[in-house]
C-alpha positions in Angstrom: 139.4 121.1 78.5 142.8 122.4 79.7 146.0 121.6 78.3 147.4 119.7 81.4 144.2 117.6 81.3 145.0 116.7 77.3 147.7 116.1 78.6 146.6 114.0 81.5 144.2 111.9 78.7 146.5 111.1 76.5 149.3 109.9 78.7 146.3 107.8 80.1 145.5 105.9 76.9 149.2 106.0 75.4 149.8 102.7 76.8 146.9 100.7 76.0 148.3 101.1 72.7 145.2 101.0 71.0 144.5 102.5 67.3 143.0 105.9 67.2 140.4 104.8 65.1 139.2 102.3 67.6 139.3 105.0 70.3 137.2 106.6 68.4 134.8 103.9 68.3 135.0 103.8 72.5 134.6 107.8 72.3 131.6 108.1 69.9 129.9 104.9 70.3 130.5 103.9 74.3 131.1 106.6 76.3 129.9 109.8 75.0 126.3 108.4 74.6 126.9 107.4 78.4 127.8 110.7 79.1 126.1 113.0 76.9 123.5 113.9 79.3 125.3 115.1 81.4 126.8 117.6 79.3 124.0 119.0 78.4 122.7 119.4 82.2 122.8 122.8 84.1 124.7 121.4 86.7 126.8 118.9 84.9 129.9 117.5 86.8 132.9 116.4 84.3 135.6 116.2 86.6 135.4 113.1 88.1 133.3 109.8 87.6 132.4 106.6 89.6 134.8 104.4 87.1 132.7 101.5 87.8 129.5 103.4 87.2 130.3 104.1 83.9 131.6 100.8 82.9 128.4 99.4 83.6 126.4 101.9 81.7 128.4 101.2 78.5 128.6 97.7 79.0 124.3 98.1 79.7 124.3 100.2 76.8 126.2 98.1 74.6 124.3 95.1 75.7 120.5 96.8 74.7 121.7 99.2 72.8 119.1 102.1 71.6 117.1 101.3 68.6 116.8 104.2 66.0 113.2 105.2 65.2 113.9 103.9 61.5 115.2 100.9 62.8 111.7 100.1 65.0 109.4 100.5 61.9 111.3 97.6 59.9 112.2 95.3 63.2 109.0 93.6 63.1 108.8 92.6 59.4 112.6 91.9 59.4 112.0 89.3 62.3 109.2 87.4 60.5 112.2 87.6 57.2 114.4 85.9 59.9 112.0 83.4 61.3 111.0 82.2 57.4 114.6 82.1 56.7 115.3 79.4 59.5 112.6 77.6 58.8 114.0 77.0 54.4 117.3 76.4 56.4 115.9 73.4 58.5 113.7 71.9 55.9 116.8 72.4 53.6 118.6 70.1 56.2 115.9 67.5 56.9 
């Protein structure tokens, strides 16, 4: 990335006024995952995006986001832990 186009990104996001820690967050967790594939393609375009586009894709990714493979191999066990747990909590209440 040039220097002008730093430039250009940070006088962007200076007045949201945000923490850089939570612009991290957006970064890392939002739109680079969005994006990634793209940088990674042959013929990956980087200079201009449908702004609406990729809001929905990180608002669809953040809404179902991706399950680790770890993650998959407990989910099952962890729901019936879950469903156990609200049923103590309403036969606690009754």
């Amino acid at each position: 990335m040039t220097a002008s186009k730093i430039d250009e990104v940070a006088r962007s996001l200076q007045p949201l006024h945000m923490p850089l820690d939570q612009l991290d967050k957006i970064l890392y967790d939002d739109v680079f995952p969005v994006l990634y594939p793209n940088l990674v393609a042959t013929a990956g375009i980087w200079d201009a995006f449908d702004e609406n586009e990729l809001i929905n894709r990180v608002d669809d990714r953040r809404i179902h986001p991706p399950v680790p493979p770890q993650r998959r191999s407990v989910t099952p066990t962890w729901n019936n832990v879950k469903k156990k747990l609200r049923q103590l909590d309403q036969e606690g209440s009754s």
